[in-house]
C-alpha positions in Angstrom: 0.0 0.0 0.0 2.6 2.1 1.0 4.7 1.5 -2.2 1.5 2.3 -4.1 0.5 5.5 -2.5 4.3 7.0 -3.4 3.8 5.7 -7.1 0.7 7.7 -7.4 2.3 10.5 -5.5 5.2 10.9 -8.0 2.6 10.6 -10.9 0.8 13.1 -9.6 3.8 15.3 -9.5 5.6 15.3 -13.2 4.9 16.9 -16.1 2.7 16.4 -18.7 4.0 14.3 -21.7 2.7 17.7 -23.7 4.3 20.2 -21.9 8.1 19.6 -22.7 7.9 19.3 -26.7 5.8 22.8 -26.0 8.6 24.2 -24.0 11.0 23.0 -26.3 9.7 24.1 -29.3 9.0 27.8 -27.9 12.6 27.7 -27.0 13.5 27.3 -30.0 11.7 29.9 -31.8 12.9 32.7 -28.9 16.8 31.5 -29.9 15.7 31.8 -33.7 14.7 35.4 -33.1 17.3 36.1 -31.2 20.2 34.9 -33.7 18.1 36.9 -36.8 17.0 39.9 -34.5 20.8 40.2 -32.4 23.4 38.4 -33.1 22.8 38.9 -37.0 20.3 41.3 -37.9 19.5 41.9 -41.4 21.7 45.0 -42.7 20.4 47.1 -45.7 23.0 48.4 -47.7 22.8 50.7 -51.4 19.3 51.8 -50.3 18.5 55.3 -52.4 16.4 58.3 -51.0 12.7 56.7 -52.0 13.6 54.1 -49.4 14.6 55.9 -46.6 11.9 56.7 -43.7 9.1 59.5 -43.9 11.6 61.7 -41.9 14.5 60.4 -43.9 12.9 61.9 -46.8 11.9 64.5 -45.3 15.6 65.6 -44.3 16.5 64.3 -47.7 14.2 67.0 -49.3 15.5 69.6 -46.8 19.1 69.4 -48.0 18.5 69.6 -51.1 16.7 72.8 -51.2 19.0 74.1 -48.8 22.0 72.7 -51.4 20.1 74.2 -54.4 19.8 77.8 -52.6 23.7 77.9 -52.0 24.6 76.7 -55.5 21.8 76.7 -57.4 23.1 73.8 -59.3 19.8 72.4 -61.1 21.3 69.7 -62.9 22.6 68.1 -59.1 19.1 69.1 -57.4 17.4 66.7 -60.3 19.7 63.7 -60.1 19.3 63.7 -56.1 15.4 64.1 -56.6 15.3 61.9 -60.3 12.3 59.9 -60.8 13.4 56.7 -59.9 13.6 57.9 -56.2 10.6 60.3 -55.8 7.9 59.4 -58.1 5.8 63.2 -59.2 2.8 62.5 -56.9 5.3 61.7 -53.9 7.7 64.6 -54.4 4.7 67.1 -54.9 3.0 65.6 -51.8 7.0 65.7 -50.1 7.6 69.4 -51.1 3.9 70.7 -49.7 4.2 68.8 -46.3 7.4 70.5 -46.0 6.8 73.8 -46.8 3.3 73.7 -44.3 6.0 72.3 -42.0 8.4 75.6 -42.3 5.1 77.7 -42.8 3.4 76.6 -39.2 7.1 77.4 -37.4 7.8 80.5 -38.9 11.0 79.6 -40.9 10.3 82.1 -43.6 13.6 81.0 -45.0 13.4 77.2 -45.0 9.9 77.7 -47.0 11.7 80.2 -49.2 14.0 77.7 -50.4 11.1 75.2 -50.4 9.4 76.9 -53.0 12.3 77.9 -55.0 13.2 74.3 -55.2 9.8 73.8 -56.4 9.8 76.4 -59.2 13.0 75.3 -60.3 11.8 71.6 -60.7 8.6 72.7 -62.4 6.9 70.9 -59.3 3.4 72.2 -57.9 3.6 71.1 -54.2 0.4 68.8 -53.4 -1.5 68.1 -50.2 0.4 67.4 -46.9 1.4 63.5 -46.9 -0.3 63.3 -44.1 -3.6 62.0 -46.5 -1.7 60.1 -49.0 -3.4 58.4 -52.1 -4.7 54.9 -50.9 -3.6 53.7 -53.9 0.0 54.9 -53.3 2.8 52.3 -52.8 4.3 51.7 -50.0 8.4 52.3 -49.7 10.1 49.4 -48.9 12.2 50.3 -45.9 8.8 50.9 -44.2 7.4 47.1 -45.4 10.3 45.9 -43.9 10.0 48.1 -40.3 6.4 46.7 -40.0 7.0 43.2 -40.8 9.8 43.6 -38.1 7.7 45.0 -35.8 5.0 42.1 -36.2 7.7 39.8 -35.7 8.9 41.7 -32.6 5.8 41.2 -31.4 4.7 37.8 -31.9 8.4 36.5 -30.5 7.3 38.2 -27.3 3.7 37.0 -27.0 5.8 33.7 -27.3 8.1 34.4 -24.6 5.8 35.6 -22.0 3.7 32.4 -22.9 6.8 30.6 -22.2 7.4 32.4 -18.8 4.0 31.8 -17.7 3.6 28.3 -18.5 7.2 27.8 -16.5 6.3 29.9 -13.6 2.9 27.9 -13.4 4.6 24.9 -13.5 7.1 26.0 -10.4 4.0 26.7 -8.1 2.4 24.1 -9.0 5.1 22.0 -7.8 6.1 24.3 -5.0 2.2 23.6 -3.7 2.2 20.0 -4.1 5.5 19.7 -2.0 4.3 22.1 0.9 0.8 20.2 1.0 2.2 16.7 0.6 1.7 16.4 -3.0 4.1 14.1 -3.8 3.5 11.4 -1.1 0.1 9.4 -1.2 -1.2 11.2 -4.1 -2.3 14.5 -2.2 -3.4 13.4 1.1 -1.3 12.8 3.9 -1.7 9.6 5.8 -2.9 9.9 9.6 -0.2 9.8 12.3 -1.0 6.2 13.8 -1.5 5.6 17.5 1.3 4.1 19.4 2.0 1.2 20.8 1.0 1.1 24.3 3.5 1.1 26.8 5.4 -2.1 27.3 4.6 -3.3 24.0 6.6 -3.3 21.0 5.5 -2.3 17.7 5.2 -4.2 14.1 8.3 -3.1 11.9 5.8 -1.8 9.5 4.0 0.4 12.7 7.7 1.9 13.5 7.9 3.0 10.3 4.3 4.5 9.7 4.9 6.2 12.9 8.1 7.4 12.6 7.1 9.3 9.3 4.2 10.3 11.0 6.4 11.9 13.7 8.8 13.7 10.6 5.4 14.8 9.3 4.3 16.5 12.4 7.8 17.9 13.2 7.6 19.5 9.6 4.6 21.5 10.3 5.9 22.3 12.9 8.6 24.0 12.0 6.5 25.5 8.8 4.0 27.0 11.2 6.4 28.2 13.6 6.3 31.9 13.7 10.1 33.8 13.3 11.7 34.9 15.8 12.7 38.5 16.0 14.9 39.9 13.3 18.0 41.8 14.4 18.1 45.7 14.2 17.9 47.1 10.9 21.6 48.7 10.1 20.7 52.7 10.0 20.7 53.7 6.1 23.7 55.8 5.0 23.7 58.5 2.9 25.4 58.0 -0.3 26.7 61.4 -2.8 26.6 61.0 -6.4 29.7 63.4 -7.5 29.0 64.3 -11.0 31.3 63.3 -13.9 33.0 66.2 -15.2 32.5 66.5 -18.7 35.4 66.6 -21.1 36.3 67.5 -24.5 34.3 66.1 -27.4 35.9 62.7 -29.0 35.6 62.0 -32.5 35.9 58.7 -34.7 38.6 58.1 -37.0 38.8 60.2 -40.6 35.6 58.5 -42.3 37.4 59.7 -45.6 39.9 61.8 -47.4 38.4 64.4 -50.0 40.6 66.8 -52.1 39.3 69.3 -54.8 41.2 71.5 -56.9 40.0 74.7 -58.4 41.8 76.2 -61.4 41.3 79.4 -63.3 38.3 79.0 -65.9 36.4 76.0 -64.3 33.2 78.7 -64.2 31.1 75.5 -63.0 33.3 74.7 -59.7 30.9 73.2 -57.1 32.1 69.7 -55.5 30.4 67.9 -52.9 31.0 64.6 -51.2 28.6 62.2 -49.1 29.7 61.1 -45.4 29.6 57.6 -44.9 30.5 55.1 -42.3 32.4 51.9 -43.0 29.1 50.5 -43.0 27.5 52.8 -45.5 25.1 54.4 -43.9 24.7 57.8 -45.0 25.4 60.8 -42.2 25.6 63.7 -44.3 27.3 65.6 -47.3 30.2 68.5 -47.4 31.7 70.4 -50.0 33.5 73.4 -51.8 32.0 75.9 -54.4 32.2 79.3 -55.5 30.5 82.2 -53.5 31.4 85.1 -55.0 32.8 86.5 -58.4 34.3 90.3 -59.3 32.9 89.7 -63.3 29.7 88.3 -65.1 31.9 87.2 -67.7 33.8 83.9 -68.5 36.3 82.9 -67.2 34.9 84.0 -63.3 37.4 86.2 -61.8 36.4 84.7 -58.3 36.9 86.4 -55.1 35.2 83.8 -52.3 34.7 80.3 -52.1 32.6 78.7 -49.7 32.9 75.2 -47.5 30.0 73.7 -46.3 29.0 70.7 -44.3 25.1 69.2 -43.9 24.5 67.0 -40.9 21.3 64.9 -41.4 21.4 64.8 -37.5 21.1 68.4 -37.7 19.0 69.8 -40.4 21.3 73.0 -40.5 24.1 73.5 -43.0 27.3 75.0 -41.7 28.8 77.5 -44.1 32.6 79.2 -44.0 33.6 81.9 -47.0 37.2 81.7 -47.9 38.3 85.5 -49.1 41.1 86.1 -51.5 43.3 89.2 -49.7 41.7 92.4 -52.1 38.3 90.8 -50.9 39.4 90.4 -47.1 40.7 93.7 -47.0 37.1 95.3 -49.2 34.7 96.2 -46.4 32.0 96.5 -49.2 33.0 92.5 -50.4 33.3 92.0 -46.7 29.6 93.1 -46.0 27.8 91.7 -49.0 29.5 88.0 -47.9 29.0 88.0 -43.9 25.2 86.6 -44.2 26.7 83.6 -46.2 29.0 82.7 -43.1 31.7 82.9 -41.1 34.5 84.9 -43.4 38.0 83.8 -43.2 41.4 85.0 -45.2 42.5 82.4 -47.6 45.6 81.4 -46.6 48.1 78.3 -47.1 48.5 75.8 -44.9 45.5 77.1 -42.7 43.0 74.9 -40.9 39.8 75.6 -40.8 37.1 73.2 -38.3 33.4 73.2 -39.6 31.0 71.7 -36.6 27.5 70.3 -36.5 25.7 68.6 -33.8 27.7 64.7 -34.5 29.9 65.7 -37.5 33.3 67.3 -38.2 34.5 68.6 -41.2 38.2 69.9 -41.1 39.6 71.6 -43.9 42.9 72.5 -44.7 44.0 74.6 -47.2 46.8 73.2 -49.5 47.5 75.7 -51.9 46.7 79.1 -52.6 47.5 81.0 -56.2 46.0 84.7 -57.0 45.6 86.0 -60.6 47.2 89.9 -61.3 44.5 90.6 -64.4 41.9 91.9 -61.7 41.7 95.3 -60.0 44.3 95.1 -57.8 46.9 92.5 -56.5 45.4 88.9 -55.2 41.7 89.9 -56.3 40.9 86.2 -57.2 41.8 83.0 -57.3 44.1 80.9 -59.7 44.3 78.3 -58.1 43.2 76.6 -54.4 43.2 73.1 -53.6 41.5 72.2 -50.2 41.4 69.0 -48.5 38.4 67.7 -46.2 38.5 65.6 -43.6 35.2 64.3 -41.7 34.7 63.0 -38.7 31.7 62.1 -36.3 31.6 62.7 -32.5 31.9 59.9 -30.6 
């Protein structure tokens, strides 16, 4: 009997033959998603601007009306906003949220540009995309951030199944040990009366009432209240000293970019995308013309202007690099301070441009002036800069 009631007791206290393929195969799936989701994530590389998120395009739109205002280089305004990126529908709609955008927070200039942009491309700006067509495909970067999300999810409805079905498990088996689950199949066997005095009990009585008497002493000692917990050590005061906050790090050179400007190139404007080793896009820099003494060819130019565009930051950062007869012209020097910060051309110079996770540090390699203009070093001959970006760390 006794042998018996222990059987049934240990039955009564294992799994289920279901539960452990259940548990496994959950298991499973969470390590899946965890290897696909973690360890090796999916990477998209070579995406263009029609791919990038709402606000992606949004910033994408942004810097090139800002670009097209400093340079107004058409021909570079239609290859970064070319059909195959921004279909008509989605550029109008693109080009209208953003002007209502710089229209509701008073950036008169931003919408300025906007709209120059706009006549330039031959573009009427549609309805906000806030209310896009219904009809209207969907990019695929955002196909692919939904689908994750979906799969996000279900992998942890999954988990916290698993969780649940493990932590019901536990008290399950924490309840059938306290209550005696696990011996006679749930319900304890009485303590049996002793032997009376002078006689000696059966081997099989010693034994009944020995585990009666463990039994007994066991809730006991589960019943018995605690006994009084030792003084509480008084809390101490602990001071967080602030950490002192030191100069800004930055990565390694993310590239090396040097352009040269002769005498004659009238259409002089270079710009260069910022890149990590991984290609992902943070943000464009560049060199072009600013300012000319003659509307003729060849351009006797005077300024030249490096710029750097953070996609962090929405801003372009503008210097203007003066020949020495426009330094020294307080009418050339006027006319050029609204472009940026003016600084003398000279060689070997370096020159930092700073947005809010990019560096741009130029350095001037060579400087040449021309003696055809109105007076000595009035324009360039020759300057070749050299950029080097970095991001903050």
């Amino acid at each position: 009997m006794r042998l018996e009631a222990r059987r049934a007791g240990g039955k009564g206290g294992s799994l289920p033959r279901w539960l452990l393929p259940l548990i496994t195969g959950i298991l499973g799936l969470a390590l899946g998603l965890t290897y696909a989701w973690v360890i090796s994530p999916v990477q998209y590389t070579n995406a263009h601007p029609g791919q990038l998120s709402p606000s992606g395009q949004e910033q994408w739109i942004t810097m090139t009306a800002d670009s097209y205002s400093l340079n107004q280089d058409l021909d570079l305004a239609r290859r970064r906003l070319q059909p195959q990126f921004f279909a008509p529908d989605e550029l109008a709609a693109l080009l209208g949220q953003e002007i209502v955008t710089a229209q509701q927070s008073g950036d008169l200039a931003a919408e300025q540009r906007l709209q120059a942009l706009a006549q330039a491309l031959a573009v009427q700006p549609g309805s906000p995309a806030g209310q896009p067509d219904a009809a209207a495909p969907v990019p695929q970067g955002e196909t692919g951030n939904r689908l994750g999300s979906l799969l996000m999810l279900c992998g942890g409805g999954l988990l916290a199944i698993l969780l649940l079905g493990v932590a019901a498990v536990a008290i399950t088996r924490v309840r059938q040990a306290q209550s005696g689950g696990f011996r006679g199949g749930g319900q304890r066997p009485a303590s049996p009366a002793r032997a009376p005095k002078g006689e000696k009990a059966s081997a099989p009585a010693r034994d009944e009432a020995n585990e009666g008497d463990a039994d007994e002493a066991l809730d006991r000692f589960m019943d018995e209240p605690e006994g009084d917990e030792e003084a509480e050590e008084p809390a101490r005061e602990v001071q967080f000293v602030p950490l002192e906050t030191g100069p800004a790090r930055y990565s390694p050179a993310l590239g090396e970019f040097v352009t040269r400007y002769n005498y004659g190139d009238d259409g002089y404007d270079m710009s260069f995308s910022i890149e990590t080793s991984q290609t992902e896009f943070l943000g464009e820099c560049g060199v072009g013309i600013s300012d000319t003494l003659n509307d003729g060819s060849p351009q006797q130019v005077s300024a030249f202007e490096i710029w750097l565009f953070d996609k962090d930051d929405i801003r372009t950062v503008t210097k203007v690099l003066l020949s020495e007869y426009a330094w020294n012209s307080e009418e050339l020097r006027s006319r050029l301070t609204p472009k940026g910060e003016l600084i003398l051309a000279r060689e070997g110079d370096t020159i930092d441009l700073e947005t809010k996770s990019l560096r741009v540090r130029a350095r001037i390699r060579e400087v040449e002036y021309g003696n055809n203009g109105p007076a000595d070093s009035a324009y360039f001959e020759r300057l070749v800069v050299e950029l080097t970006p970095q991001q903050k760390g």
